[in-house]
C-alpha positions in Angstrom: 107.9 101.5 108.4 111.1 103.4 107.8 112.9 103.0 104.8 116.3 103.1 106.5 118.4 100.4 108.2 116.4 97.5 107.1 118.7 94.6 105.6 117.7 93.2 102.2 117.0 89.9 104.4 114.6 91.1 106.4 113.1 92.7 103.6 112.9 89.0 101.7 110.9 88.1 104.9 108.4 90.5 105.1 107.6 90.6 100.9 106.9 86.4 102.0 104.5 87.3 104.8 101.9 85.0 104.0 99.0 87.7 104.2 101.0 90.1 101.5 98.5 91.4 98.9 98.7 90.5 95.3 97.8 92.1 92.3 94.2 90.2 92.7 93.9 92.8 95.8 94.9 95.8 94.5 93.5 95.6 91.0 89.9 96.3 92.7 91.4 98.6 94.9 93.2 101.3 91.9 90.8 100.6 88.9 87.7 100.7 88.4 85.3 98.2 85.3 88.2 95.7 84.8 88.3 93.3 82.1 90.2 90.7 81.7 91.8 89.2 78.6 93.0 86.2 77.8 95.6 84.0 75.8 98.7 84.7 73.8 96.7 83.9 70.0 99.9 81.5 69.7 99.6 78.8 72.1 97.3 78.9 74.9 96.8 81.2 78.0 99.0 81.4 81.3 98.1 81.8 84.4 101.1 83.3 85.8 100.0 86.8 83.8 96.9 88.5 84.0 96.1 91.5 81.9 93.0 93.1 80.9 91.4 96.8 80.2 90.4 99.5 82.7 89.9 102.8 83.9 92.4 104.6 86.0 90.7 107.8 87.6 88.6 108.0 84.1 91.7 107.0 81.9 91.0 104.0 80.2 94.3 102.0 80.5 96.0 98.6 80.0 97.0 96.5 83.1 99.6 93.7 82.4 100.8 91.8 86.1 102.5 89.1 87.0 100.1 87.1 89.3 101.1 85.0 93.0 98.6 83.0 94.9 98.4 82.7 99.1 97.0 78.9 98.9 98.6 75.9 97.2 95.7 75.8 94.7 96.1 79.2 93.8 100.0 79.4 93.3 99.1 76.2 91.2 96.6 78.1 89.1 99.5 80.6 88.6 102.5 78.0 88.7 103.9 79.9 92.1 104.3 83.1 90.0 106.7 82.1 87.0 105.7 82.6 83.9 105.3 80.9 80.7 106.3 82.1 77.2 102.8 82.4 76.3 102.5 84.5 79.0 105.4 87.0 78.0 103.4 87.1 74.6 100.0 87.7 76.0 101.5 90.4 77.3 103.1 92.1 74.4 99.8 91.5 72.3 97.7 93.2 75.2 100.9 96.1 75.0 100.1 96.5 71.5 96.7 96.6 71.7 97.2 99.1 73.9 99.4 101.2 71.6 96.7 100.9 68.8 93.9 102.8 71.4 96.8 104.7 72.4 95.7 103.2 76.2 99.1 103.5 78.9 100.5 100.4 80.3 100.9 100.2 83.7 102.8 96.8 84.5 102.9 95.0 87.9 105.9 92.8 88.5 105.9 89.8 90.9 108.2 87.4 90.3 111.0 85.2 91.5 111.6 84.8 87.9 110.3 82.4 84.6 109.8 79.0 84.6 112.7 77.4 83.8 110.9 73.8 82.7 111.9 71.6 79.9 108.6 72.6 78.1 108.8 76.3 78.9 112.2 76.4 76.8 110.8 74.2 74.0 108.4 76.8 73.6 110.5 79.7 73.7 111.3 81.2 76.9 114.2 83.2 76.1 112.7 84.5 73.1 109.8 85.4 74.5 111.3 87.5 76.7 114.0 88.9 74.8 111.2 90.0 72.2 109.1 91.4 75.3 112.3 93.7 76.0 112.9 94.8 72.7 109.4 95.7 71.6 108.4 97.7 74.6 111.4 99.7 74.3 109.7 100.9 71.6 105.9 101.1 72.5 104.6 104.0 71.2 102.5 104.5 74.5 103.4 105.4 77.9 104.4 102.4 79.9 104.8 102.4 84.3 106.1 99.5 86.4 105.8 98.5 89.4 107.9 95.9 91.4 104.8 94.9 94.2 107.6 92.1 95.7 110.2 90.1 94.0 111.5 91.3 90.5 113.6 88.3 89.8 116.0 88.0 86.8 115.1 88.2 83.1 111.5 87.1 84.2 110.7 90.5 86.1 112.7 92.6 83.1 110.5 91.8 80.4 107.7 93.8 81.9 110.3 96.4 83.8 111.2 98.3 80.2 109.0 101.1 80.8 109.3 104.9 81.0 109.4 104.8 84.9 109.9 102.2 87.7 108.7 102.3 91.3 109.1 100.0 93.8 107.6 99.3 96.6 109.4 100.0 100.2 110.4 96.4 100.7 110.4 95.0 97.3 113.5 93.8 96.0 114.9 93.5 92.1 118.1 91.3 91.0 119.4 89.6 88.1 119.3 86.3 89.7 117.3 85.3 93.2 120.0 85.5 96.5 119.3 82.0 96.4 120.7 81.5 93.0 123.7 84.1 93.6 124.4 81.8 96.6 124.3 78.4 94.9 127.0 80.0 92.2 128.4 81.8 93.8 129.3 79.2 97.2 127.8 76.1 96.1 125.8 76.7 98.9 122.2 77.8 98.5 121.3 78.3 102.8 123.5 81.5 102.4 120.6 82.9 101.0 120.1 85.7 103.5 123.7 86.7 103.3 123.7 87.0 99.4 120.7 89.1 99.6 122.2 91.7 102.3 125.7 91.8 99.8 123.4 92.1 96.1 122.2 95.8 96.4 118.6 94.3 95.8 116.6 96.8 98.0 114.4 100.0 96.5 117.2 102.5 98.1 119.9 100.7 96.8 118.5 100.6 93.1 117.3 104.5 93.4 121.2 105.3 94.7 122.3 103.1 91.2 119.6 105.2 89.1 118.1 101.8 88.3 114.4 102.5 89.9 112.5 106.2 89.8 110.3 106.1 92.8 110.3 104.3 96.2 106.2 103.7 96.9 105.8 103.9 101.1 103.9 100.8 102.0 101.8 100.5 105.1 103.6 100.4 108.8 105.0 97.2 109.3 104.6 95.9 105.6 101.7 96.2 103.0 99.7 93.2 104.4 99.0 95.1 107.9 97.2 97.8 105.6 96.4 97.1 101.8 93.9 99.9 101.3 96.7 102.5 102.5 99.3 100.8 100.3 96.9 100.8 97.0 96.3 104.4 97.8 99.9 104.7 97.7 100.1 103.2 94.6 97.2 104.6 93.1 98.8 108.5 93.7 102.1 107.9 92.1 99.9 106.0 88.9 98.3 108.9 88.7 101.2 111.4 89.3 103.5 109.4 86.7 100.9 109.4 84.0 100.7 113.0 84.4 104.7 113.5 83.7 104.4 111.1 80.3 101.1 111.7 79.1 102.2 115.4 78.3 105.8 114.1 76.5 105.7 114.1 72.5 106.4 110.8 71.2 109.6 111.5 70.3 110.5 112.9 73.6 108.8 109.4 75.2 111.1 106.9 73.0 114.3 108.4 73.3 114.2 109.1 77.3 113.0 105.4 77.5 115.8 104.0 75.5 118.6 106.8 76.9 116.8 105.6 80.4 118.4 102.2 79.6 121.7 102.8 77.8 122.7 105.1 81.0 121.9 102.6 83.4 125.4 101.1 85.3 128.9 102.7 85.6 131.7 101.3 84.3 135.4 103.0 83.2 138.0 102.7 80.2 141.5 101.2 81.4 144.1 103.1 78.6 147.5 101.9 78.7 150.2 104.2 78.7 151.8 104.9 75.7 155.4 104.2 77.2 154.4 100.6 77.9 152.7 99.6 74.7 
């Protein structure tokens, strides 16, 4: 599928297709002995994360992803993608373990954003993520995202603070969903489609703004005609970014992350003239 031409819209439709893979697919597909690991140590586990240990070409690694289902019972098991706060902190405590065994962290992101319940914020929500941003900006191991579909709002950023981000060729990323933007925006959430085509959402749009790294090619016609090609897709540019940051000192690592972040976004100074002050 080319990357060119195709509206954010259509892009929305195609990263809904029914049959798209999840991160159940392509874990078995990149990595090899995976184990998963459970809970948060806090308050219970969440169904909406997954993370676990595993090898990556021989590497032994740290996988943290945001998890959708195809069937009603499985986007129950994994409340239709949104996650808890204990979910946001499983996933820090697997980072850190990760940093301990000096393990990278390659993060999949799949979400239309966190829950927003009543019991979600009495437990935390926006802490938990704000805590998720600020302590992998300074994870002393190498960290690589990847937005597999939607990367909705502050949901999708708390696992997108990473050394590099890749996207794949019809994922989208936003600080709120076109449906949100739309219901603000012209109290009218059916102008979804034209919010989306206005937001600058799309991979090319976000590598133009110097917001995402890599655009990863999916399969013609979308990744659910051809998984297996896509995961290889996604496997190279794993194994081509942990090659860049693996060699980087630590020093080197921290500060491109953080300058990464602090450069992102253009913006200019209005100065008065002096005649009129």
């Amino acid at each position: 599928m080319s990357e060119n031409n195709i509206p954010a819209s259509k892009r929305m439709e195609i990263i809904r297709t029914k049959g798209r893979p999840t991160v159940k697919d392509y874990i078995p597909m990149i990595f090899d002995d995976f184990f998963e690991l459970h809970g948060d140590r806090l308050y219970g586990d969440d169904g909406a994360i997954m993370g676990g240990v595993a090898y990556f070409k021989g590497v032994p690694v740290t996988v943290i992803a945001q998890v959708k289902g195809r069937t009603l019972e499985e986007n129950q098991q994994c409340n239709f993608g949104m996650p808890h706060p204990e979910g946001y902190r499983k996933a820090l405590r697997l980072a850190h373990q990760a940093e301990k065994f000096h393990r990278p962290v390659i993060c999949f992101v799949d979400t239309a954003g966190a829950f927003c319940g009543v019991e979600a914020e009495k437990r935390g929500q926006g802490e938990a993520i704000a805590r998720s941003i600020m302590e992998f900006m300074e994870l002393k191991t190498p960290v690589i995202s990847i937005i597999l579909g939607e990367g909705g709002s502050g949901g999708a950023l708390a696992m997108c603070v990473c050394d590099e981000l890749a996207m794949l060729e019809n994922a989208v990323y936003s600080v709120i969903s076109p449906r949100g933007f739309a219901s603000i925006l012209w109290k009218n959430a059916e102008r979804e489609k034209e919010a989306a085509d206005i937001m600058k959402i799309t991979a090319e749009d976000l590598v133009h703004l110097k917001v995402c790294d890599s655009i990863i090619k999916e399969s013609d016609g979308g990744a659910h005609t051809d998984p297996e090609q896509t995961a290889e897709n996604i496997s190279e540019y794993i194994s081509q970014a942990l090659k860049r940051n693996l060699q980087k000192g630590l020093d080197e690592m921290l500060n491109g992350r953080y300058n990464k972040f602090r450069t992102i976004g253009e913006f200019s100074v209005y100065e008065e003239d002096s005649e009129s002050e």
